[in-house]
PyMOL Python script that loads the backbone (N, CA, C, O; Angstrom):
from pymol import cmd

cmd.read_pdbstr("""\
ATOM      1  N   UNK A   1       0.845  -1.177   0.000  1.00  0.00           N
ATOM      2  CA  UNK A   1       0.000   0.000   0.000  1.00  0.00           C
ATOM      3  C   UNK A   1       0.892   1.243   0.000  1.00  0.00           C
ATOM      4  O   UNK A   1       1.907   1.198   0.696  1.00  0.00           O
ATOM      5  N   UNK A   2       0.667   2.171  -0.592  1.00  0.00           N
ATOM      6  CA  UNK A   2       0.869   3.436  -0.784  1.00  0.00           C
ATOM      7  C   UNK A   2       0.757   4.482  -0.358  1.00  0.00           C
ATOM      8  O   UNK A   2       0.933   4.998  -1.462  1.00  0.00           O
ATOM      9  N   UNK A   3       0.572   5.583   0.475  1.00  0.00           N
ATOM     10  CA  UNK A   3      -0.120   6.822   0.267  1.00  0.00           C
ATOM     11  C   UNK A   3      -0.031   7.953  -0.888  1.00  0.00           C
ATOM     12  O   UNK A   3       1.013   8.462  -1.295  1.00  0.00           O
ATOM     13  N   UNK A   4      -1.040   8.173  -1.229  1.00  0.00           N
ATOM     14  CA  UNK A   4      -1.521   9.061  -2.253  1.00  0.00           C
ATOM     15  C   UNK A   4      -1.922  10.614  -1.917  1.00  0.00           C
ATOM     16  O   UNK A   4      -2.682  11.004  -1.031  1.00  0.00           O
ATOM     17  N   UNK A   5      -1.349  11.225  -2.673  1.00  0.00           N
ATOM     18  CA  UNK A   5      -1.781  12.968  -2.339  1.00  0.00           C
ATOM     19  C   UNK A   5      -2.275  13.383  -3.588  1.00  0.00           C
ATOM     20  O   UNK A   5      -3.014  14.365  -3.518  1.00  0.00           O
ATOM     21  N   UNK A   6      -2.112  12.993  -4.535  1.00  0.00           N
ATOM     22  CA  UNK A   6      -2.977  13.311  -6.016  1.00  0.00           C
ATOM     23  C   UNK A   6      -4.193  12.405  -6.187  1.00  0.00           C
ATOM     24  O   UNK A   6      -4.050  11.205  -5.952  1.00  0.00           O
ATOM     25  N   UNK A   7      -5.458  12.908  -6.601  1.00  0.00           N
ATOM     26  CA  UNK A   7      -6.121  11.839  -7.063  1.00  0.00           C
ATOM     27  C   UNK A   7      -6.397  11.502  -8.732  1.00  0.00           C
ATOM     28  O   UNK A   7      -6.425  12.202  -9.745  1.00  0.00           O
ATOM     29  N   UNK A   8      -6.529  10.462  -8.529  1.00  0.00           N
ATOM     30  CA  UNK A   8      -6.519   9.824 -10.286  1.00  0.00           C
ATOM     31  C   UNK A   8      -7.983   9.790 -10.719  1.00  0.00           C
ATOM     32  O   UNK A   8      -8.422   9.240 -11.730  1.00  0.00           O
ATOM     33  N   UNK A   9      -8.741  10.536  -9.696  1.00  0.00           N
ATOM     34  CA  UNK A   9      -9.897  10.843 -10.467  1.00  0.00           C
ATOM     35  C   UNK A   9     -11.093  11.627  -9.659  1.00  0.00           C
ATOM     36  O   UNK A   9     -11.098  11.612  -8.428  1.00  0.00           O
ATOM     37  N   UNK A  10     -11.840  12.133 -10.211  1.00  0.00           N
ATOM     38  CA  UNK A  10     -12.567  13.146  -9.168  1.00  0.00           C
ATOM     39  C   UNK A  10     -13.540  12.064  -8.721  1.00  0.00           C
ATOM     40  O   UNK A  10     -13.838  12.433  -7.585  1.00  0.00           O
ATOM     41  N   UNK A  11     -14.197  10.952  -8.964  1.00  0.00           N
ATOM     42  CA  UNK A  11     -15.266  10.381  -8.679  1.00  0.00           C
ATOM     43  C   UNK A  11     -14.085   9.720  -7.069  1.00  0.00           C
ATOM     44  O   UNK A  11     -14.711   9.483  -6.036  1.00  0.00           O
ATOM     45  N   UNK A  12     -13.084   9.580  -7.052  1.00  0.00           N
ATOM     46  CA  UNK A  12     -11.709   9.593  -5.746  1.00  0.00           C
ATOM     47  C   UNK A  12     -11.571  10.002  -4.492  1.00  0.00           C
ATOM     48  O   UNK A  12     -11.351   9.583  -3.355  1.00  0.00           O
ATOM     49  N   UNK A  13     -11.918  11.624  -5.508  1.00  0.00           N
ATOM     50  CA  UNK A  13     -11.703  12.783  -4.971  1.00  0.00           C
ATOM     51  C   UNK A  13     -13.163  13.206  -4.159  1.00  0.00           C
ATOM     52  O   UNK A  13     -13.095  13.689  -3.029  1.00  0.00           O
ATOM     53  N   UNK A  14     -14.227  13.026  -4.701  1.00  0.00           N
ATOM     54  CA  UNK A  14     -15.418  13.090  -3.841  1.00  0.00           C
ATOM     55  C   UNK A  14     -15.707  12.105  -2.599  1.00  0.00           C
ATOM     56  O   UNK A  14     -16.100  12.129  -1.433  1.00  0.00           O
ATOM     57  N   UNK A  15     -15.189  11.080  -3.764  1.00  0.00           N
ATOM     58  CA  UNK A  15     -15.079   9.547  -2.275  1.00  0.00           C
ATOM     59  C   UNK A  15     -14.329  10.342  -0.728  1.00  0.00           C
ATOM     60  O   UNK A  15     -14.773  10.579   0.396  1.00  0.00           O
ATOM     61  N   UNK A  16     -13.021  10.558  -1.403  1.00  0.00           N
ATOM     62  CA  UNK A  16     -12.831  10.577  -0.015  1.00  0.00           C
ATOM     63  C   UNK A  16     -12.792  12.235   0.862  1.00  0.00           C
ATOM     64  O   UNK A  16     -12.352  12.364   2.005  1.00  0.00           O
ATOM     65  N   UNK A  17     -13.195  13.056   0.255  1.00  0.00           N
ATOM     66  CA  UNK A  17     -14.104  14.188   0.742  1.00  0.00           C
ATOM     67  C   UNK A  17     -15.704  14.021   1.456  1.00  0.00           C
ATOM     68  O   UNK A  17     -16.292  14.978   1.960  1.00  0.00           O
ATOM     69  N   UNK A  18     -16.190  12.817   1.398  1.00  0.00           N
ATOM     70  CA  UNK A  18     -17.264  12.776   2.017  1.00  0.00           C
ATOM     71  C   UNK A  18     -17.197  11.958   3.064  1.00  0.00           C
ATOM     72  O   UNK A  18     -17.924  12.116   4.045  1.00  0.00           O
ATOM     73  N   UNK A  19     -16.173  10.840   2.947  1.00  0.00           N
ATOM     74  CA  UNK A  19     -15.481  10.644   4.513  1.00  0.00           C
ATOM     75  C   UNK A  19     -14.962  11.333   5.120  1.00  0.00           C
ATOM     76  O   UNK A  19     -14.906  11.042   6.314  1.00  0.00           O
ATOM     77  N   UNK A  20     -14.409  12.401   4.741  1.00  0.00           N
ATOM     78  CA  UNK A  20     -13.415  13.453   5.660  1.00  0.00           C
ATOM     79  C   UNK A  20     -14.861  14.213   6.247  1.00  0.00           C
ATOM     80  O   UNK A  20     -14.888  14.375   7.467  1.00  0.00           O
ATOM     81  N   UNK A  21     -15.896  14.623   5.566  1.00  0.00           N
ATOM     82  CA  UNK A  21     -16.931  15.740   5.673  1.00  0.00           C
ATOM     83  C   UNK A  21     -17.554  14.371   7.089  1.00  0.00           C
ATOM     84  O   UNK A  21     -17.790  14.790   8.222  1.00  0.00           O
ATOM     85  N   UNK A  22     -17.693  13.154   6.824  1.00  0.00           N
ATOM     86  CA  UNK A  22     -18.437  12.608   8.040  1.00  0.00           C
ATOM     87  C   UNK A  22     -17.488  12.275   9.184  1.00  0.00           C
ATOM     88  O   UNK A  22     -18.055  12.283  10.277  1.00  0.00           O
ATOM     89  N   UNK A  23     -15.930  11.927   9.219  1.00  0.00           N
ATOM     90  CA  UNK A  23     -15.328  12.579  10.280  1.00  0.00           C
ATOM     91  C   UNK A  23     -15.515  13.705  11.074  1.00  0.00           C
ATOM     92  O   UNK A  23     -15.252  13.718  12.276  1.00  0.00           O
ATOM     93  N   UNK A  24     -16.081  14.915  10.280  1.00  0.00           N
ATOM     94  CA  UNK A  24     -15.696  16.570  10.614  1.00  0.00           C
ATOM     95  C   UNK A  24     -17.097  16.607  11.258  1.00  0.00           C
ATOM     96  O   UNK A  24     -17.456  17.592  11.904  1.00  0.00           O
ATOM     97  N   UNK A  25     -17.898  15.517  11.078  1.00  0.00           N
ATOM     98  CA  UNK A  25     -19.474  15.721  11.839  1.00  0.00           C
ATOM     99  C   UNK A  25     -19.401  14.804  13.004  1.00  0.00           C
ATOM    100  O   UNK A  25     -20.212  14.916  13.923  1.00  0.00           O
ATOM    101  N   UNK A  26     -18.549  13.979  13.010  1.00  0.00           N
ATOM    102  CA  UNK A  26     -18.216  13.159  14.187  1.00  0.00           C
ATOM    103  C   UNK A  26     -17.554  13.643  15.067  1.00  0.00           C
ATOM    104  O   UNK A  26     -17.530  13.045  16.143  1.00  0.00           O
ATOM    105  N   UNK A  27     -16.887  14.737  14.928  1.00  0.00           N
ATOM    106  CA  UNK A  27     -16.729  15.492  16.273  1.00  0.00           C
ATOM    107  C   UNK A  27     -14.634  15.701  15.501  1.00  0.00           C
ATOM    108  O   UNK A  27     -13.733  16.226  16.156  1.00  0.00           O
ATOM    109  N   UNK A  28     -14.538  15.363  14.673  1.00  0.00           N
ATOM    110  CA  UNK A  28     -13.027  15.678  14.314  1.00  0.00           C
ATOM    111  C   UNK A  28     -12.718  16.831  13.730  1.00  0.00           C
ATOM    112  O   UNK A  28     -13.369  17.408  12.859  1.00  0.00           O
ATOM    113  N   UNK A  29     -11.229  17.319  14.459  1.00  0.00           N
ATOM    114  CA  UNK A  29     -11.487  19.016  14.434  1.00  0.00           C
ATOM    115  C   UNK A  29     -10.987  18.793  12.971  1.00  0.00           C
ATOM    116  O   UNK A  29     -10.795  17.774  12.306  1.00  0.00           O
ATOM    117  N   UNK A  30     -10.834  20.268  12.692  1.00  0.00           N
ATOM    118  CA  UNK A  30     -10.890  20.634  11.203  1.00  0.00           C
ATOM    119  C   UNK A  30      -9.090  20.638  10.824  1.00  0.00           C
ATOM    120  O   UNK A  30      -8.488  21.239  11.714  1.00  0.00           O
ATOM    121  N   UNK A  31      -8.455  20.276  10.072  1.00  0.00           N
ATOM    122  CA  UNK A  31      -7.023  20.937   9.775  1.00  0.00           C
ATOM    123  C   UNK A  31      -6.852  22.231   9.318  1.00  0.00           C
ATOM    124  O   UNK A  31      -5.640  22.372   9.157  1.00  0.00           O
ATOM    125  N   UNK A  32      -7.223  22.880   9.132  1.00  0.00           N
ATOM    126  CA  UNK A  32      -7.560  24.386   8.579  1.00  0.00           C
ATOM    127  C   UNK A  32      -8.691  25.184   8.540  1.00  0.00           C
ATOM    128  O   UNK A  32      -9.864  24.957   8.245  1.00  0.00           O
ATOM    129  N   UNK A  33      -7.952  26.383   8.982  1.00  0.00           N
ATOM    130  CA  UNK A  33      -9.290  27.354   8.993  1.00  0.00           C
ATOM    131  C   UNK A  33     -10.041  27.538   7.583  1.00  0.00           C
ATOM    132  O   UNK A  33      -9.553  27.672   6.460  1.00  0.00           O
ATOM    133  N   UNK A  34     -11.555  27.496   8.052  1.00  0.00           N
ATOM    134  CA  UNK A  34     -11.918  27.587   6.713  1.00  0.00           C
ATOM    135  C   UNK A  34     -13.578  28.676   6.853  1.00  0.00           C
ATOM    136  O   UNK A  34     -14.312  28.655   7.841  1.00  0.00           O
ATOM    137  N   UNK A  35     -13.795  29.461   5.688  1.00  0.00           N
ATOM    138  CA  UNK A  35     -14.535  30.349   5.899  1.00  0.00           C
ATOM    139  C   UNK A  35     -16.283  29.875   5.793  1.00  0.00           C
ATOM    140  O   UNK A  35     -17.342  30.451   5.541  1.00  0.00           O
ATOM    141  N   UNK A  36     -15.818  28.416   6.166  1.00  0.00           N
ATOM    142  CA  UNK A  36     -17.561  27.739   6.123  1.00  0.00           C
ATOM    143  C   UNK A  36     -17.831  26.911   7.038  1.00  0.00           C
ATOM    144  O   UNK A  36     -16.923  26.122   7.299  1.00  0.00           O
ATOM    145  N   UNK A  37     -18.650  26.832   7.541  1.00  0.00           N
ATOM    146  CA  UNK A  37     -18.697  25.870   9.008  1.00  0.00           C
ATOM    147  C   UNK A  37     -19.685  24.157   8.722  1.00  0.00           C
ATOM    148  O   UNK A  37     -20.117  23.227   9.403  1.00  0.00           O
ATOM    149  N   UNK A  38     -19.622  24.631   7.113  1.00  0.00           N
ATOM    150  CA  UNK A  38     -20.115  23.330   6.781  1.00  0.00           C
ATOM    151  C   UNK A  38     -18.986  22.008   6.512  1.00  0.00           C
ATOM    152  O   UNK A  38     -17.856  22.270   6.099  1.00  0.00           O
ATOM    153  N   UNK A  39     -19.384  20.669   6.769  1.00  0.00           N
ATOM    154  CA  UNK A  39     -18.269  19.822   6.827  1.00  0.00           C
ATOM    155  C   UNK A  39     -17.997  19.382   5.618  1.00  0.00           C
ATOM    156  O   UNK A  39     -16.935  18.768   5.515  1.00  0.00           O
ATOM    157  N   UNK A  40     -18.873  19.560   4.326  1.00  0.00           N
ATOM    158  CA  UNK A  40     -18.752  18.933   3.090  1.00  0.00           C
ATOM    159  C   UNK A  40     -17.310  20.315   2.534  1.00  0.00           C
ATOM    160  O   UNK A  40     -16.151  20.040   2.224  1.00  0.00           O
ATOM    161  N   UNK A  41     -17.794  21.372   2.571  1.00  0.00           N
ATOM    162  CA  UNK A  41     -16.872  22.673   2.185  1.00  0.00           C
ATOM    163  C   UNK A  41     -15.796  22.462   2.879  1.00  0.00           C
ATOM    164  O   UNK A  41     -14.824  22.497   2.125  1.00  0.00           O
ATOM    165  N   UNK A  42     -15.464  22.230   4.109  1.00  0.00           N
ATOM    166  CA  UNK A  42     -14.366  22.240   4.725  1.00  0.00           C
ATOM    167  C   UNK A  42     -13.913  21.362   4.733  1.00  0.00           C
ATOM    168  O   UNK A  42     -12.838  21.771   5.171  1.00  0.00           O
ATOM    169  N   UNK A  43     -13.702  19.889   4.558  1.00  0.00           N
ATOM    170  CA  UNK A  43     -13.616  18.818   3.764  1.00  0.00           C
ATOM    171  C   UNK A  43     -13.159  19.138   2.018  1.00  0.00           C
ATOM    172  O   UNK A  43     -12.175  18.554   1.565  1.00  0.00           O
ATOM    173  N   UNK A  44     -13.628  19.697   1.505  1.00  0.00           N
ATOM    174  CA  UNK A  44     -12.822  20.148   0.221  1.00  0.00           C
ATOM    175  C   UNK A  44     -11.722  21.171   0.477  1.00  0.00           C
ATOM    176  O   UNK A  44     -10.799  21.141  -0.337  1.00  0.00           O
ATOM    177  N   UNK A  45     -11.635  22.235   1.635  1.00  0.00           N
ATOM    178  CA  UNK A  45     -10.708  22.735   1.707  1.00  0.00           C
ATOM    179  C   UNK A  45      -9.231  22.340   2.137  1.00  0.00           C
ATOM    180  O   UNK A  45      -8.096  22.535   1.701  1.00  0.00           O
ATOM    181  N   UNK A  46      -9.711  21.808   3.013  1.00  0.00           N
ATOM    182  CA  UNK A  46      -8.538  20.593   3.427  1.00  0.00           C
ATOM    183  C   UNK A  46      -7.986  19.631   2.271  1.00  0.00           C
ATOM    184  O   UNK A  46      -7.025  18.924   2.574  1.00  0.00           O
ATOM    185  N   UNK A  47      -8.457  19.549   1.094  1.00  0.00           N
ATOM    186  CA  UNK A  47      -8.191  18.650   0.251  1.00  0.00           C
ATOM    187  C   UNK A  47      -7.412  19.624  -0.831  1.00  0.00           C
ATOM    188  O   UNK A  47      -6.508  19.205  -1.554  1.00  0.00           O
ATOM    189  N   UNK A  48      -7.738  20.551  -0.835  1.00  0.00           N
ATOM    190  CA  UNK A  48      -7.468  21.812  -1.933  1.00  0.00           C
ATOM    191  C   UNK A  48      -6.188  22.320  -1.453  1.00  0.00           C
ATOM    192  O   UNK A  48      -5.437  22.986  -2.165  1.00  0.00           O
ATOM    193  N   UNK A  49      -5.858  21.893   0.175  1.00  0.00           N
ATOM    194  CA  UNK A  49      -5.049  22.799   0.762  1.00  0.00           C
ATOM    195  C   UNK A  49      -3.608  21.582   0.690  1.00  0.00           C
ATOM    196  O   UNK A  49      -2.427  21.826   0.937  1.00  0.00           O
ATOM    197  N   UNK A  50      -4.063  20.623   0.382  1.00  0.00           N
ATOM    198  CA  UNK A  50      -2.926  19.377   1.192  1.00  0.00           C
ATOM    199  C   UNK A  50      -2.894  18.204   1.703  1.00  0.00           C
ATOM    200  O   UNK A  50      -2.261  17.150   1.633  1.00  0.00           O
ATOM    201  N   UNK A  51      -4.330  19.001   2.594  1.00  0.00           N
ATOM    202  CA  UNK A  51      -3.923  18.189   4.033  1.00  0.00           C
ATOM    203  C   UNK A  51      -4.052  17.222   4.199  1.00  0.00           C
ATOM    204  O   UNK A  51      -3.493  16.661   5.142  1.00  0.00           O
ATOM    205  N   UNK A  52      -5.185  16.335   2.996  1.00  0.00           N
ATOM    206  CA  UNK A  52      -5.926  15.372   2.739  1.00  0.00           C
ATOM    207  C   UNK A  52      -5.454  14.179   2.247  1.00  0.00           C
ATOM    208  O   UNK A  52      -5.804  14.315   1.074  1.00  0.00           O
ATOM    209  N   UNK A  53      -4.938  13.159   2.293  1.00  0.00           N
ATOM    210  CA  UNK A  53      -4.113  11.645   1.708  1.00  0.00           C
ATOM    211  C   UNK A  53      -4.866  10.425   1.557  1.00  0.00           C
ATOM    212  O   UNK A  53      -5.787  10.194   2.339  1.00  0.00           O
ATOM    213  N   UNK A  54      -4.585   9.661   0.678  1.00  0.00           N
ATOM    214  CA  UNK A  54      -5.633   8.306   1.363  1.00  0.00           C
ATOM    215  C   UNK A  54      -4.454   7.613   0.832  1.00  0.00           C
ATOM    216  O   UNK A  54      -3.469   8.066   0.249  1.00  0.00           O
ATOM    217  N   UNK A  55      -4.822   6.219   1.214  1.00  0.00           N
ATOM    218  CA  UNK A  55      -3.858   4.770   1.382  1.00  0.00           C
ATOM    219  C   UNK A  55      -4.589   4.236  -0.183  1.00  0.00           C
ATOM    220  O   UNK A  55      -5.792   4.205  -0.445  1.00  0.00           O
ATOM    221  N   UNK A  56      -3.734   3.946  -0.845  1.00  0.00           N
ATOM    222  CA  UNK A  56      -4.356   2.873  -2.080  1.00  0.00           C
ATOM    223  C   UNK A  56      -3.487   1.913  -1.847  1.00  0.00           C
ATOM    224  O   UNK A  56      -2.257   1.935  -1.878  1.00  0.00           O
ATOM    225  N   UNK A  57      -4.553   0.701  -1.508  1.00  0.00           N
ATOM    226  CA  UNK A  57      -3.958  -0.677  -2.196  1.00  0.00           C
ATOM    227  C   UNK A  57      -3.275  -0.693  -3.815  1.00  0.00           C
ATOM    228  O   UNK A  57      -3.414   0.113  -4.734  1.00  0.00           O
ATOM    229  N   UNK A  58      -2.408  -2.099  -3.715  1.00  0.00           N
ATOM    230  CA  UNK A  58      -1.547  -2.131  -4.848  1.00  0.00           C
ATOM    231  C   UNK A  58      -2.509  -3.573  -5.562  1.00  0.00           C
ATOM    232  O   UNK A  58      -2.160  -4.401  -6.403  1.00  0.00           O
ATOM    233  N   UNK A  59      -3.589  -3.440  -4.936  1.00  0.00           N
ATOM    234  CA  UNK A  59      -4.531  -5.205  -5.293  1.00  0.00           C
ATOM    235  C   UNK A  59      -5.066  -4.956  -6.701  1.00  0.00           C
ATOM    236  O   UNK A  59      -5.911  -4.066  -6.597  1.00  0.00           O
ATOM    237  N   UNK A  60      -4.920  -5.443  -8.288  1.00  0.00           N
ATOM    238  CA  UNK A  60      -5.518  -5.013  -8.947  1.00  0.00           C
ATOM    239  C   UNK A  60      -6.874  -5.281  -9.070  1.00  0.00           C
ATOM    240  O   UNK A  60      -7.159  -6.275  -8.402  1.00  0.00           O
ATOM    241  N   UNK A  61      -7.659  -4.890  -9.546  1.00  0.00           N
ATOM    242  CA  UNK A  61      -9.173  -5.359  -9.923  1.00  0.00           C
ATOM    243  C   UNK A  61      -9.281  -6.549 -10.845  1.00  0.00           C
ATOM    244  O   UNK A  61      -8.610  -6.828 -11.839  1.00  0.00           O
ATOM    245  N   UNK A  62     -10.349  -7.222 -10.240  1.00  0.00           N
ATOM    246  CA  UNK A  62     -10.486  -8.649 -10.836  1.00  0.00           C
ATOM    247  C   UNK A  62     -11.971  -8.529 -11.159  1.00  0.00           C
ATOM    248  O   UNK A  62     -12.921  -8.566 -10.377  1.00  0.00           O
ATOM    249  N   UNK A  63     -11.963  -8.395 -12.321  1.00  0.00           N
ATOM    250  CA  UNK A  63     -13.413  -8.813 -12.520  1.00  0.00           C
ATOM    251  C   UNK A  63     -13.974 -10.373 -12.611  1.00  0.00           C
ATOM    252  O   UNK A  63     -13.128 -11.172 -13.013  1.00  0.00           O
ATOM    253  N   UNK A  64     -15.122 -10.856 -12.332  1.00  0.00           N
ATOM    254  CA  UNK A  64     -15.511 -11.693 -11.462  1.00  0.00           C
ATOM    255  C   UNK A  64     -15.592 -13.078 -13.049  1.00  0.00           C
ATOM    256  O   UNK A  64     -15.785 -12.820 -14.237  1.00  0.00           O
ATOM    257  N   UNK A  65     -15.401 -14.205 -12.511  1.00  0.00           N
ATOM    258  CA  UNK A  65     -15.426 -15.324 -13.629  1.00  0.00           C
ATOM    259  C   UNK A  65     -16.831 -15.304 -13.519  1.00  0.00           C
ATOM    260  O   UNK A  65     -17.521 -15.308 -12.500  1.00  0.00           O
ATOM    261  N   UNK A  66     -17.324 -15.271 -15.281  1.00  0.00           N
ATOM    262  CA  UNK A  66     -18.584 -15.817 -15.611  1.00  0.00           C
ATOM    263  C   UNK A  66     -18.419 -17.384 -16.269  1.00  0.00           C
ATOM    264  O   UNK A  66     -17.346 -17.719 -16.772  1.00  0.00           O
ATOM    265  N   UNK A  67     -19.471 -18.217 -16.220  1.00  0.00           N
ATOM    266  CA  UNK A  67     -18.729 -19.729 -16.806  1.00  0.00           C
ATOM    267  C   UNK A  67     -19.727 -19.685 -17.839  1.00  0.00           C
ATOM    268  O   UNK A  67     -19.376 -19.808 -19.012  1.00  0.00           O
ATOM    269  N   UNK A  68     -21.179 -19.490 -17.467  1.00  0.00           N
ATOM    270  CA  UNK A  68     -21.797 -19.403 -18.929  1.00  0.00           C
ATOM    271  C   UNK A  68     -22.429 -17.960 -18.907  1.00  0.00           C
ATOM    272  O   UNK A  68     -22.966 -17.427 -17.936  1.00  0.00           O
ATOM    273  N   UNK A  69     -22.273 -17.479 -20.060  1.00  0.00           N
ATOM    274  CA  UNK A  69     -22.918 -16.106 -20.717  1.00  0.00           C
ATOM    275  C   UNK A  69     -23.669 -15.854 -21.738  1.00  0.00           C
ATOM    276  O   UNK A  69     -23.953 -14.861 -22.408  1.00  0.00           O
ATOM    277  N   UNK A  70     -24.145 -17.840 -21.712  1.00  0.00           N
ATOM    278  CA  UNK A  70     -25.993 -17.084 -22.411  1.00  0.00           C
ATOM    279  C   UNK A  70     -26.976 -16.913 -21.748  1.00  0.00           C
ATOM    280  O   UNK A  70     -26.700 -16.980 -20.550  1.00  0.00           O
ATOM    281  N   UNK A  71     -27.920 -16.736 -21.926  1.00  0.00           N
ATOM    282  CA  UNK A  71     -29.525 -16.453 -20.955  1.00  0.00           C
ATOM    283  C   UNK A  71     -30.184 -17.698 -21.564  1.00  0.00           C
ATOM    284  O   UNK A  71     -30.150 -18.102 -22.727  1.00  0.00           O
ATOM    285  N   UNK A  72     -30.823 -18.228 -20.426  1.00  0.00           N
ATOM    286  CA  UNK A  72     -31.273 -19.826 -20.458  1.00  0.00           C
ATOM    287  C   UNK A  72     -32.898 -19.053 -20.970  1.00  0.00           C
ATOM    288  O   UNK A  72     -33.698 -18.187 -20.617  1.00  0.00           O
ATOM    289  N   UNK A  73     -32.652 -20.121 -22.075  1.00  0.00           N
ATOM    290  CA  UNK A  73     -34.364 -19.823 -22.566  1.00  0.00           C
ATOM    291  C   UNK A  73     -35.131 -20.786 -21.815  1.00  0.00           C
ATOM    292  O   UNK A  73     -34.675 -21.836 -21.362  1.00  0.00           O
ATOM    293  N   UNK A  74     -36.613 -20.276 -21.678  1.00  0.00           N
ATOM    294  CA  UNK A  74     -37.671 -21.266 -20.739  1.00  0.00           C
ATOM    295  C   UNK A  74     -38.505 -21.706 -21.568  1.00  0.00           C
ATOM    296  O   UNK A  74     -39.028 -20.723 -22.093  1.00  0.00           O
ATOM    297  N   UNK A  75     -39.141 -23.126 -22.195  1.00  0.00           N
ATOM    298  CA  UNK A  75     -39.526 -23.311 -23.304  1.00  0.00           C
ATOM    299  C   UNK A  75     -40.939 -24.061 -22.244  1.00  0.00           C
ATOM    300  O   UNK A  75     -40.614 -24.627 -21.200  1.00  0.00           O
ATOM    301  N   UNK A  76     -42.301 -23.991 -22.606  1.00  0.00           N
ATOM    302  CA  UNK A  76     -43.281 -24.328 -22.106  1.00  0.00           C
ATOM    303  C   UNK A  76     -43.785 -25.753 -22.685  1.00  0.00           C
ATOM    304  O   UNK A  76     -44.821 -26.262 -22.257  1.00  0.00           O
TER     305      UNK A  76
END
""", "prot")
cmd.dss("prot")
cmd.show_as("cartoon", "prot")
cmd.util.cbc("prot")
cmd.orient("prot")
């Protein structure tokens, strides 16, 4: 595993801004002053600013074995 300070994609980048925003409602102080007292905004500021990292696994994605991939016809 890694830590990461860039993200490789904004759908990433929201992910883990909305865990930081439900930390910041759980009672975790803020890393920076920020001019909004909302946790989703201040949660992006912290992310805009730095302060923000996440851990990526090095596991690649496996998409899942199919064995058959026709659709069973139902004959009456």
């Amino acid at each position: 595993m890694r830590i990461e300070t860039q993200f490789d994609s904004n759908y990433r980048k929201v992910l883990v801004a909305a865990r930081r925003a439900r930390q910041l409602q759980s009672g975790s102080a803020a890393l920076i002053a920020s001019r909004s007292n909302k946790a989703c905004r201040i949660a992006q500021d912290e992310i805009d600013a730095g302060k923000i990292a996440y851990v990526k696994g090095d596991v690649p994605v496996q998409k899942p074995l199919v064995e058959d991939r026709g659709i069973p016809i139902l004959s009456h």
